[in-house]
C-alpha positions as CSV (number, residue, x, y, z in Angstrom):
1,X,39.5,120.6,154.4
2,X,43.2,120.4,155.3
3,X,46.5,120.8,152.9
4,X,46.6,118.9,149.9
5,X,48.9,117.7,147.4
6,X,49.1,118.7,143.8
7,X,47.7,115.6,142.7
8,X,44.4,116.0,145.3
9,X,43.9,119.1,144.0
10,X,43.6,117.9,140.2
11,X,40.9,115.7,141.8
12,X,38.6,118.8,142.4
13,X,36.0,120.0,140.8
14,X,36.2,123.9,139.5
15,X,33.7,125.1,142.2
16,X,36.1,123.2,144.8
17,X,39.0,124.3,143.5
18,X,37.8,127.5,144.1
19,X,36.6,127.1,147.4
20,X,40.3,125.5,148.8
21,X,41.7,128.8,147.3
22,X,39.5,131.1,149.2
23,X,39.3,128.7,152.4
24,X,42.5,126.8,153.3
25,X,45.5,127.9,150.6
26,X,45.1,132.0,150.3
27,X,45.3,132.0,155.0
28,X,47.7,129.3,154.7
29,X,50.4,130.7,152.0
30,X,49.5,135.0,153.9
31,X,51.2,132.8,157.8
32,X,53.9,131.2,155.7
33,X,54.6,135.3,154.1
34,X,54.1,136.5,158.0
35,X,56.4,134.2,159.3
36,X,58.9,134.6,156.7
37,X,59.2,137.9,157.2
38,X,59.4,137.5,161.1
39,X,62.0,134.9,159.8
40,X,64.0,137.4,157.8
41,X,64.0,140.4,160.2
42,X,65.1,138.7,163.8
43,X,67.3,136.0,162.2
44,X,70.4,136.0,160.2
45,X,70.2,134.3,157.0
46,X,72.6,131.5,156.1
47,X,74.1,133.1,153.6
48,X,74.7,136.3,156.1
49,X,76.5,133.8,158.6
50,X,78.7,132.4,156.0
51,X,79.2,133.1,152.0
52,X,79.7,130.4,149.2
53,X,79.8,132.4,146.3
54,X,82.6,132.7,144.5
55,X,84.4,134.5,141.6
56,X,85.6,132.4,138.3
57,X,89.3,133.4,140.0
58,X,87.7,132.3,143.3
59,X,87.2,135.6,145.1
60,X,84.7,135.7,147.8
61,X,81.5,137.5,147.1
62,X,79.5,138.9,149.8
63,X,81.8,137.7,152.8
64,X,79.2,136.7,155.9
65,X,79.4,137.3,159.3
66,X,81.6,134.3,159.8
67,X,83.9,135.2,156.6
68,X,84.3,138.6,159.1
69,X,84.8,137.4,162.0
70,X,87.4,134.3,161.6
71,X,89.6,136.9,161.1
72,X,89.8,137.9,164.6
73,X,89.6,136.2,168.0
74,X,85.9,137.0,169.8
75,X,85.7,133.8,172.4
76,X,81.8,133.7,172.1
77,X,82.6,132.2,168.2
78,X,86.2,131.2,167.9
79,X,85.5,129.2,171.0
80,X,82.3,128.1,170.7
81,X,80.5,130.2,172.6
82,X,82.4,129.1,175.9
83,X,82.5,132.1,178.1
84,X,85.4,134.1,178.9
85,X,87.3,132.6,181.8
86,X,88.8,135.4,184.1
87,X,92.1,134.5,185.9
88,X,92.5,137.2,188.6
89,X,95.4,138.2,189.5
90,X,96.0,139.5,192.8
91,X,99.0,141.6,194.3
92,X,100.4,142.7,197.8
93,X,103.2,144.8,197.3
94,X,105.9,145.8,200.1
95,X,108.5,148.3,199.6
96,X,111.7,148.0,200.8
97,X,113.4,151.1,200.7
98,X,112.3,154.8,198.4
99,X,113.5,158.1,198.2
100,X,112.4,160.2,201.3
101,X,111.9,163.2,198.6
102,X,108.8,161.2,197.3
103,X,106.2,160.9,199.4
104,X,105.0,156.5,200.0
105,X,101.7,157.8,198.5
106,X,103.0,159.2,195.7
107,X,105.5,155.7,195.0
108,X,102.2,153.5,195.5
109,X,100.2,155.9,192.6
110,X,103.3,154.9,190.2
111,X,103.4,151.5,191.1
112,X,99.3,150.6,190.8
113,X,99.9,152.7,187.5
114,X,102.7,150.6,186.4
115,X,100.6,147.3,186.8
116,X,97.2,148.3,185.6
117,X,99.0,149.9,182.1
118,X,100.5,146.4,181.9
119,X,97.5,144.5,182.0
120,X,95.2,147.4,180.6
121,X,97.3,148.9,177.9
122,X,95.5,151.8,178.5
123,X,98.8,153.6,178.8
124,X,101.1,150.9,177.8
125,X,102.1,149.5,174.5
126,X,101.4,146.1,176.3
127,X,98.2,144.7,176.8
128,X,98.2,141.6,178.8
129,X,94.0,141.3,179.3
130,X,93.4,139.7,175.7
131,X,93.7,136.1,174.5
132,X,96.6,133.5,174.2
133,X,98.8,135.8,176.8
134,X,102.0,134.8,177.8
135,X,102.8,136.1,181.6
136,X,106.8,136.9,182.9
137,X,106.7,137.8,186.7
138,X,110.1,139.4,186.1
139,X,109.3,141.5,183.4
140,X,106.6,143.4,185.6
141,X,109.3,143.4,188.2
142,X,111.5,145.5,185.8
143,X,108.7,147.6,184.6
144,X,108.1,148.6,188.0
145,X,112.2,149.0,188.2
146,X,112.4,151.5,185.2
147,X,109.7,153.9,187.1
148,X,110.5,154.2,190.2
149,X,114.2,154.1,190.1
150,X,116.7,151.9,191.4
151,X,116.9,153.8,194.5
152,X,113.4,152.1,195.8
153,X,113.6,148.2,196.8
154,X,110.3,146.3,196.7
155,X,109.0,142.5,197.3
156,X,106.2,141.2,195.4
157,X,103.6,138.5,196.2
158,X,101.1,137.2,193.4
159,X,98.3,135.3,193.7
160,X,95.8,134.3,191.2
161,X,92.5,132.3,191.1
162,X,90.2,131.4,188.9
163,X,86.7,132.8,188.8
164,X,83.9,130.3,187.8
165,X,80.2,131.0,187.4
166,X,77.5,129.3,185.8
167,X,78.1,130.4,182.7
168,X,81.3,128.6,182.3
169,X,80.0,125.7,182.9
170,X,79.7,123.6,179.4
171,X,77.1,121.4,177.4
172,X,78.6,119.4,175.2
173,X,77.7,116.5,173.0
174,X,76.8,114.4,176.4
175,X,73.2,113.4,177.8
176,X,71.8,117.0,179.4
177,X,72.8,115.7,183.0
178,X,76.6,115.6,182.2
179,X,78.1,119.0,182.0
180,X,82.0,119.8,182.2
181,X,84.0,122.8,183.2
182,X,86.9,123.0,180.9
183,X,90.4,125.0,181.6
184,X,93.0,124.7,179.1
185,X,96.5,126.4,179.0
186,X,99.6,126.1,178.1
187,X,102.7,126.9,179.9
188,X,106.0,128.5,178.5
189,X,109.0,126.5,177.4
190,X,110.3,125.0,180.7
191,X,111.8,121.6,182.3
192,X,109.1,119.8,183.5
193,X,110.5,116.1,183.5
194,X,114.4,115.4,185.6
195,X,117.3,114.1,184.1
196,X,116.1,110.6,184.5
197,X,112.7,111.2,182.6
198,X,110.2,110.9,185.5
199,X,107.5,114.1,185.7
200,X,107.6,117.1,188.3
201,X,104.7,117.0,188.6
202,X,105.1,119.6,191.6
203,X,106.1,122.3,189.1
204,X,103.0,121.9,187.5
205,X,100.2,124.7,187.7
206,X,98.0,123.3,190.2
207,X,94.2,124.0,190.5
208,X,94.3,122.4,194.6
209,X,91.9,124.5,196.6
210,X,91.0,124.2,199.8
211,X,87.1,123.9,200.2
212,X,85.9,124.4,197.1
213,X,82.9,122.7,197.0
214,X,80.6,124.5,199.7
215,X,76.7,125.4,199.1
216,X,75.0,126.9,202.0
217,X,77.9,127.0,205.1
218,X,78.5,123.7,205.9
219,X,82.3,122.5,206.0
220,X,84.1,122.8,202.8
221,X,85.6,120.1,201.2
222,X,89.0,120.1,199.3
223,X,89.6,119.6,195.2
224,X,92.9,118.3,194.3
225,X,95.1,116.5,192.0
226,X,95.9,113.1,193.0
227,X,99.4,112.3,191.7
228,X,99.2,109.3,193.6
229,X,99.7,106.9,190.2
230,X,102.4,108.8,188.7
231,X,104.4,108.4,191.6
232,X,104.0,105.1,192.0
233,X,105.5,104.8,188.2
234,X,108.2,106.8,189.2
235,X,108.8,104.8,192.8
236,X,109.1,101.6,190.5
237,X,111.6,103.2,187.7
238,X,109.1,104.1,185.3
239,X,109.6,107.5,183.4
240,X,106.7,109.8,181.8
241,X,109.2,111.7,179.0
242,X,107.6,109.8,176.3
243,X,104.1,109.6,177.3
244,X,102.0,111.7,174.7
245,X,99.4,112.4,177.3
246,X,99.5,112.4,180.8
247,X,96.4,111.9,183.1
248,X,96.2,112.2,186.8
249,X,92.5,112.0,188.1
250,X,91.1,115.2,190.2
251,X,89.9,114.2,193.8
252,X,87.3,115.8,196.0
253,X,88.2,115.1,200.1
254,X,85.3,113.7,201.9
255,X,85.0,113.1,205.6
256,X,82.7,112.6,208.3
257,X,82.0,111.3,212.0
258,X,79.2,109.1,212.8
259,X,78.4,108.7,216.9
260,X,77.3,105.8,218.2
261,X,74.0,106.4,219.6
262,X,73.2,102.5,221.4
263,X,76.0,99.7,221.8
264,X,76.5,97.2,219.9
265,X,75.2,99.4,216.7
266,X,76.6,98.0,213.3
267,X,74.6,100.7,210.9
268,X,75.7,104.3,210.3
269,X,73.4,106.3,208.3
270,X,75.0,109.6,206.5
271,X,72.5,112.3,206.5
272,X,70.5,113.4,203.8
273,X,71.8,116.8,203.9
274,X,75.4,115.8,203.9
275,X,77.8,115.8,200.7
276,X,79.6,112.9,201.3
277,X,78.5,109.8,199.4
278,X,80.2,106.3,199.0
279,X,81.3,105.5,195.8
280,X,83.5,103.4,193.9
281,X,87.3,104.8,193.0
282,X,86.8,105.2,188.8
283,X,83.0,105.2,188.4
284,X,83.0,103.9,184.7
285,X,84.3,101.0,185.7
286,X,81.5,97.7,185.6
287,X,82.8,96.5,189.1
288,X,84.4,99.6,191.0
289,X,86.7,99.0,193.2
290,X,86.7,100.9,196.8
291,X,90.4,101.9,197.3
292,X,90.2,105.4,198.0
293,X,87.3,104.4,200.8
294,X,88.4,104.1,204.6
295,X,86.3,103.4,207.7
296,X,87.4,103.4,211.1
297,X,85.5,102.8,214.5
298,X,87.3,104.1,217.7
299,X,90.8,105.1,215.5
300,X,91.0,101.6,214.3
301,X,91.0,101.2,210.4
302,X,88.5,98.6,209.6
303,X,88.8,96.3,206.2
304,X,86.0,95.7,203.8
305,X,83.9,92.4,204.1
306,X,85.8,91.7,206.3
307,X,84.4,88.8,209.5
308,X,86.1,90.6,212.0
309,X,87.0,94.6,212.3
310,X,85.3,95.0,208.9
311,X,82.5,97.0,207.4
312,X,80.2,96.6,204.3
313,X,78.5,99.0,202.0
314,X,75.0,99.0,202.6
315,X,74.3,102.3,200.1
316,X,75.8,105.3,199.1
317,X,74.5,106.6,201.8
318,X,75.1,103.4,204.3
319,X,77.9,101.7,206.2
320,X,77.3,98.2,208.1
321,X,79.8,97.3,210.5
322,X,81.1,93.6,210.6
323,X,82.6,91.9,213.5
324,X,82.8,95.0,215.6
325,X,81.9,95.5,219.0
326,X,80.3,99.0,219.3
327,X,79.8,101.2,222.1
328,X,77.8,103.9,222.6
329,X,79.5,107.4,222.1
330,X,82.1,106.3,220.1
331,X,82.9,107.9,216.6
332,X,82.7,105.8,213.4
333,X,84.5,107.6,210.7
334,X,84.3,107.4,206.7
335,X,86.8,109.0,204.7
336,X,86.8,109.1,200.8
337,X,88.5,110.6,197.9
338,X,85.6,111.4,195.2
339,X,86.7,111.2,191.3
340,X,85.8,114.7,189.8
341,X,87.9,115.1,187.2
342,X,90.4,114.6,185.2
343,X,94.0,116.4,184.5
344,X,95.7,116.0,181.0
345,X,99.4,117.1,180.3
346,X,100.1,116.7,176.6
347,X,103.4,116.5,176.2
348,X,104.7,118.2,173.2
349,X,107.1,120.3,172.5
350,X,105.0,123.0,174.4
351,X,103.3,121.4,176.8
352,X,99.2,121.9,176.9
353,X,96.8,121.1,179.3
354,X,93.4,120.6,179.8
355,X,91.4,120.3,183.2
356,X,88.4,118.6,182.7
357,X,86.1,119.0,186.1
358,X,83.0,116.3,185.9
359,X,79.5,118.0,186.8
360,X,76.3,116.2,187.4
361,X,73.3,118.1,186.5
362,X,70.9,115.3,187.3
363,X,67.5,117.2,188.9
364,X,68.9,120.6,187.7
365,X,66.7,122.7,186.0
366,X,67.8,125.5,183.2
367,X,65.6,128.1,182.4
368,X,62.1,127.1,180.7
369,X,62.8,129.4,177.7
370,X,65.9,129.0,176.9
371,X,65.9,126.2,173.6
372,X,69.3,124.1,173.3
373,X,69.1,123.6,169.6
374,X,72.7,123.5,168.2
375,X,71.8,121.9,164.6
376,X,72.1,124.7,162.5
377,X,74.4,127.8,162.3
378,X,71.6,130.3,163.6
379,X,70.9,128.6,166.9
380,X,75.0,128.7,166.9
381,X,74.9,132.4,166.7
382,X,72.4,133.2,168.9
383,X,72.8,130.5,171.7
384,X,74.8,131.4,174.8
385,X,76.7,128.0,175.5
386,X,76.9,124.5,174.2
387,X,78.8,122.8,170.8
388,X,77.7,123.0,167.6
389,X,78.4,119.5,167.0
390,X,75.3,118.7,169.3
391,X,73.3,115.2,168.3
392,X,70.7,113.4,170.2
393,X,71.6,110.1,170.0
394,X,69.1,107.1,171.5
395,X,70.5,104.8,173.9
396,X,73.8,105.3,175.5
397,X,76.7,106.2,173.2
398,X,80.4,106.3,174.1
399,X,81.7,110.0,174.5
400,X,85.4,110.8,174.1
401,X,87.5,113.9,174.9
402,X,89.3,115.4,172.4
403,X,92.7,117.7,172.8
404,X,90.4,120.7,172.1
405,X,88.1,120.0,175.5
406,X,85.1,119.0,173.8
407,X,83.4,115.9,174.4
408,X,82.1,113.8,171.0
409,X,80.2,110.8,170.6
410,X,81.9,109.3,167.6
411,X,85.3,109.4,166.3
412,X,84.2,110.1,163.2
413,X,83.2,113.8,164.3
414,X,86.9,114.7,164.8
415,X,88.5,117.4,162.8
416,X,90.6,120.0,163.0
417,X,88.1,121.9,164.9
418,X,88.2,119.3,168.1
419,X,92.0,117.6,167.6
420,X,92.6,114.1,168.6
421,X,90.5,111.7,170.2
422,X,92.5,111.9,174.4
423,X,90.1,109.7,176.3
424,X,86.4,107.7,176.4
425,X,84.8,109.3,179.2
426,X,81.2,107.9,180.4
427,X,78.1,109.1,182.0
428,X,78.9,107.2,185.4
429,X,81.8,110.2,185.9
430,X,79.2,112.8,186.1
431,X,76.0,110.7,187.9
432,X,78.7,110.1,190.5
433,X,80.7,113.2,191.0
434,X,80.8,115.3,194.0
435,X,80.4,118.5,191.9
436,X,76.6,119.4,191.3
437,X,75.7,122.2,189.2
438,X,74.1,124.1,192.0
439,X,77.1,124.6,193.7
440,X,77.8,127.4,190.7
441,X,74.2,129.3,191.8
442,X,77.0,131.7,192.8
443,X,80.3,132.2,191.2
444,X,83.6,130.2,192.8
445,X,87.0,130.3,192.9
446,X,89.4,128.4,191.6
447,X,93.1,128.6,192.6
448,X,95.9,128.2,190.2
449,X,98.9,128.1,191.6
450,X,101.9,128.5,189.0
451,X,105.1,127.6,190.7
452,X,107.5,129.4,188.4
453,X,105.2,132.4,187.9
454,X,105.5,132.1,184.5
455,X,101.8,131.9,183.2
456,X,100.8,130.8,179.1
457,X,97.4,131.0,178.6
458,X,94.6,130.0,175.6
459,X,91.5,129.6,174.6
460,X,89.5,131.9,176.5
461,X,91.2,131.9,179.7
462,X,92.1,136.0,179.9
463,X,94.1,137.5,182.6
464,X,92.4,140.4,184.6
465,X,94.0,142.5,187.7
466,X,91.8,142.0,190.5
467,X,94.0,143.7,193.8
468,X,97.2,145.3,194.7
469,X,97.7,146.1,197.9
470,X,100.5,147.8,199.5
471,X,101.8,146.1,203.0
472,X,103.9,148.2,205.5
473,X,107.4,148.4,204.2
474,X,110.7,147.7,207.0
C-alpha cells in the first residue's frame, strides 16, 4: 500500500484504516520529522537569510543574515559569490642617492615598511587591500618622501598582473559549456578621448599579455585587444565621445608552419595536439566571414577560393591548397586572430569597464558532488560560484550582457541588481573560443597594464602587494 489521499482513506474500512496507520503513514510522517530536523540543523531557514516581518511603524523584526550583511561589502554575497580577484602589484625599487649615516639596509627596511602599511593598514591609517580602491602612484611616492627624507632620491617601477584561477571563472545564466571570466573596473577621472572626439584607446588599461594561453609547454600564444575597428572609425573622421558603450573584441594570436612532406601536396592537416583552429572572425554570425585568417605557401599570401594561389577550408582543422604548385620541404603557414572576448568602455561621466573573456567548457568535467542549484536563497548561500538568477531554459535562448557582467536570458530579468541590457552574446562565442577551461587547472596571469598609474577598482577586483625589490642604486 502506497500514500494516499484524504479522500482514499475515507474509502477504508476501520480495520484498514488501522493498518495504513501502523504500516505506511506512522514510518512515513517519523522520515519526514528526521529529515526535517536534518533540514533545520545544516541549513539556514528562509526567514534566517532574510526577514519580512515588520512592525505597525515598519521596523524590522528579526533582521536575517541578509538584513546583516547588506550592510557591509563581503564579495562572496554582495557580488554573487564571484571570487575575489587579486591584482598584484609588484615593485622594483632603485635608490638614487641616501644619507651615508643610514645604512642601504636600514633605508630598504623603511621603504618595504612604507609600502606594505599602505596596502596593509597594519600600521597605516590607509588601507588599500579592500574593495572599490582608488590607486595614486604619486601619493606612495610622497609617502615614501615623508620617511626617508628628502635627502634620499629614488626611482620606482610598478607592475601589476592579474591572478586567475579556476575559481574566478563564472557560471552564469548560459548552457553549462559557456563560462566567462569577468573583470570590471573603473578608472579615475581622466581624458580619455582628444580634442576632436576620437578615443585613446592607448591610454586605456590594457589586459595584452604575451602567451597567455599555454597548457602543458608548448609555445604560448598571445591575448590582446584588437582596436583595429575603432581606428578605422577614427582614420575615416568618425569620433567615439558620444558612444554610450564602446566595444573592441579580445583576440587570441594563432600561428603555425606546415612542411610539405611530397610535391605537389594541396592538404595541410593541423595536429590534434595543436591549439590552433580555423574559425570564422565573429562566431555568432550565420555565415562567418574569414578576415582575420591568412595562409601563405613559400612567403606568398594566398587568397581564399581562389583558382590560382588560393586555399580552401577543408575543417577547423584542414587547409586545401588551390592552384598552387607545391614542393616538397617548403613551409605552408596559417595565421589567425581567434575571438575570445570582448572589451566594453561605458562612457559616463566615470568611465567603467568590463572585460568579458569567452570560455568553452565543452568536455569539462566539475566535480561529481558539487550540485549547481541556484533557485532558492539556500543553494545561494552555500554555493561557491554561479548567479542566482540561474534558469534552465529548453532550446536555445538568446543571452545578453548586462553593465553589471552577468549574462541573462531575458530582458525581463534586468534590475537594478544586473544594470542595463550592453550586448546579445551567443553560445557560438564560447564553442569556438580559443580559451578552454583546462587552461585554468593552474592559476594564470593576467597583465594589466595602466598607463597613467592611476588604478580605480570595483567589484571584487582587490589590490594585494606581491614584490618589492630593491635594484642597485648609481
Amino acid at each position: 500500500m502506497s500514500l494516499l489521499t484524504s479522500s482514499e482513506i475515507a474509502l477504508l474500512s476501520p480495520a484498514e484504516v488501522e493498518e495504513y496507520n501502523t504500516e505506511i503513514l506512522a514510518p512515513y510522517t517519523e522520515q519526514v520529522t528526521t529529515a526535517e530536523e536534518f533540514y533545520t540543523n545544516w541549513y539556514l531557514e528562509n526567514s534566517e537569510i532574510k526577514s519580512f516581518e515588520y512592525t505597525v511603524d515598519n521596523q524590522l523584526i528579526n533582521p536575517g543574515v541578509w538584513d546583516v550583511l547588506n550592510q557591509y561589502k563581503i564579495p562572496t554575497m554582495e557580488f554573487h559569490n564571484r571570487h575575489p580577484l587579486y591584482l598584484d602589484f609588484e615593485y622594483d625599487i632603485q635608490l638614487l642617492k641616501y644619507d651615508i649615516k643610514t645604512s642601504k639596509a636600514a633605508i630598504y627596511s623603511e621603504v618595504f615598511d612604507v609600502i606594505d602599511n599602505y596596502f596593509t593598514g597594519l600600521s597605516d591609517t590607509d588601507k588599500l587591500e579592500k574593495f572599490e580602491t582608488e590607486y595614486f602612484d604619486s601619493s606612495l611616492n610622497k609617502r615614501i618622501d615623508q620617511n626617508i627624507t628628502d635627502v634620499t632620491g629614488f626611482n620606482s617601477t610598478l607592475t601589476t598582473k592579474l591572478l586567475v584561477s579556476k575559481k574566478n571563472i563564472s557560471k552564469e545564466n548560459t548552457p553549462q559549456t559557456s563560462r566567462d571570466l569577468f573583470v570590471q573596473l573603473n578608472v579615475p577621472f581622466e581624458k580619455y578621448f582628444d580634442n576632436d572626439g576620437y578615443l585613446q584607446y592607448n591610454i586605456l588599461p590594457s589586459i595584452d599579455t604575451d602567451n597567455f594561453i599555454e597548457y602543458s609547454g608548448e609555445t604560448g600564444y598571445n591575448l590582446y585587444t584588437d582596436w583595429s575597428d575603432i581606428q578605422s572609425d577614427i582614420d575615416n573622421n568618425n569620433s567615439q565621445i558620444l558612444n554610450d558603450v564602446i566595444v573592441a573584441p579580445i583576440r587570441v594570436h594563432q600561428e603555425i608552419e606546415i612542411t610539405c612532406t611530397v610535391n605537389n601536396q594541396t592538404v595541410f592537416e593541423i595536429p590534434e595536439n595543436n591549439l590552433l583552429e580555423i574559425r570564422g572572425d565573429f562566431p555568432e554570425e550565420s555565415t562567418p566571414s574569414y578576415n582575420k585568417l591568412k595562409v601563405y605557401y613559400n612567403g606568398t599570401l594566398l587568397t581564399l577560393g581562389a583558382g590560382t594561389n588560393g586555399f580552401e577550408i577543408g575543417s577547423e582543422k584542414q587547409v586545401i591548397l588551390v592552384g598552387v604548385t607545391t614542393q616538397s620541404t617548403k613551409k605552408v603557414k596559417i595565421e589567425i586572430e581567434r575571438s575570445a572576448g570582448r572589451y566594453f568602455l561605458f562612457n559616463n561621466f566615470r568611465k567603467t569597464i568590463i572585460v568579458q573573456l569567452f570560455v568553452d567548457a565543452i568536455g569539462y568535467n566539475d566535480d561529481p558532488y558539487v550540485t549547481y542549484d541556484y533557485d532558492t536563497p539556500k543553494s545561494y548561500l552555500t554555493t561557491t560560484e554561479g548567479f542566482y538568477f540561474y534558469t534552465e531554459d529548453i532550446g536555445t535562448p538568446d543571452y545578453y550582457l548586462t553593465t553589471a557582467g552577468y549574462v541573462i536570458t531575458n530582458e525581463t530579468q534586468v534590475n537594478a541588481v544586473t544594470g542595463a541590457v550592453v550586448k546579445q552574446v551567443t553560445p557560438a562565442l564560447y564553442e569556438q573560443s580559443p580559451i578552454k577551461m583546462k587552461l585554468f587547472n593552474k592559476p594564470r596571469y593576467l597583465n594589466f597594464n595602466y598607463n597613467s598609474k592611476n588604478f580605480a577598482l570595483m567589484k571584487n577586483v582587490i589590490p594585494r602587494l606581491k614584490r618589492v625589490t630593491f635594484l642597485q642604486g648609481v
